[in-house]
matplotlib code that plots the C-alpha trace (Angstrom):
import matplotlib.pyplot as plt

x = [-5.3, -4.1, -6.2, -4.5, -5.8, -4.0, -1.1, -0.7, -1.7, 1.2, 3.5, 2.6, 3.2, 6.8, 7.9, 6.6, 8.5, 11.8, 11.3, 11.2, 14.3, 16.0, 14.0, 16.0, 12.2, 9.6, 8.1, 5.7, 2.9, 3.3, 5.8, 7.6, 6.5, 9.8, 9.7, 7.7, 8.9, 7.2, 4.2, 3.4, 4.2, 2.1, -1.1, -0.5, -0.5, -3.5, -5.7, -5.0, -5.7, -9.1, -9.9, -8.9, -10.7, -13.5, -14.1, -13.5, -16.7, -18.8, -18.0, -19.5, -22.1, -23.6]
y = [20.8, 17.0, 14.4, 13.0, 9.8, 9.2, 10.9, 8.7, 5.2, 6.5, 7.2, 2.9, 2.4, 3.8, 2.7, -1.1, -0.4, 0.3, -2.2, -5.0, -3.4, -4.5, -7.7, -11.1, -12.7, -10.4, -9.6, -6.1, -8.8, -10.0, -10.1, -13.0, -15.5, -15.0, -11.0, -9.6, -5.7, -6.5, -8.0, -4.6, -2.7, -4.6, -5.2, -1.0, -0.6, -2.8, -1.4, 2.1, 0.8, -0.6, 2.6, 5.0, 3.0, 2.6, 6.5, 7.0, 4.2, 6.7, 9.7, 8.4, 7.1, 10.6]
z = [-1.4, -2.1, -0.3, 2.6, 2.1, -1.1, -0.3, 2.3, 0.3, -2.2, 0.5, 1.5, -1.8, -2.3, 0.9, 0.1, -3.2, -1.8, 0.8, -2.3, -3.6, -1.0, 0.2, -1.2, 0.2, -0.8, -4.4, -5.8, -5.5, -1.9, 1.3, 1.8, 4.5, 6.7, 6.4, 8.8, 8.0, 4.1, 6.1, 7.9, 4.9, 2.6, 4.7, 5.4, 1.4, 0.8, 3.3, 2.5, -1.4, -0.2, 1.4, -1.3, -4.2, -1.9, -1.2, -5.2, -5.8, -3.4, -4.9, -8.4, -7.4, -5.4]

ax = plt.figure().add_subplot(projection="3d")
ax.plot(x, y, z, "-o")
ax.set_aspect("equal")
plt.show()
């Protein structure tokens, strides 16, 4: 069974990706200051990044 927690911080990924496609104001590093739809996307992608990187540092260290 895939883990729903990446799944869903890949799903944030893509969807920040094809936002930036699009976006004349945002970059793949960071949303542009006047694009509040690349904001929400991107602080959705980073947290679910912190999260998922942070459950793979527990698991080796049990």
């Amino acid at each position: 069974m895939p883990d729903d927690l990446y799944a869903r911080y890949q799903d944030a990924r893509r969807a920040y990706q094809q936002h930036t496609d699009t976006c004349r104001a945002c970059t793949p590093t960071g949303p542009g200051s006047d694009c509040d739809d690349g904001r929400r996307r991107f602080v959705r992608l980073a947290r679910l990044q912190d999260l998922y990187l942070t459950r793979l540092k527990q698991r080796r260290t049990r």
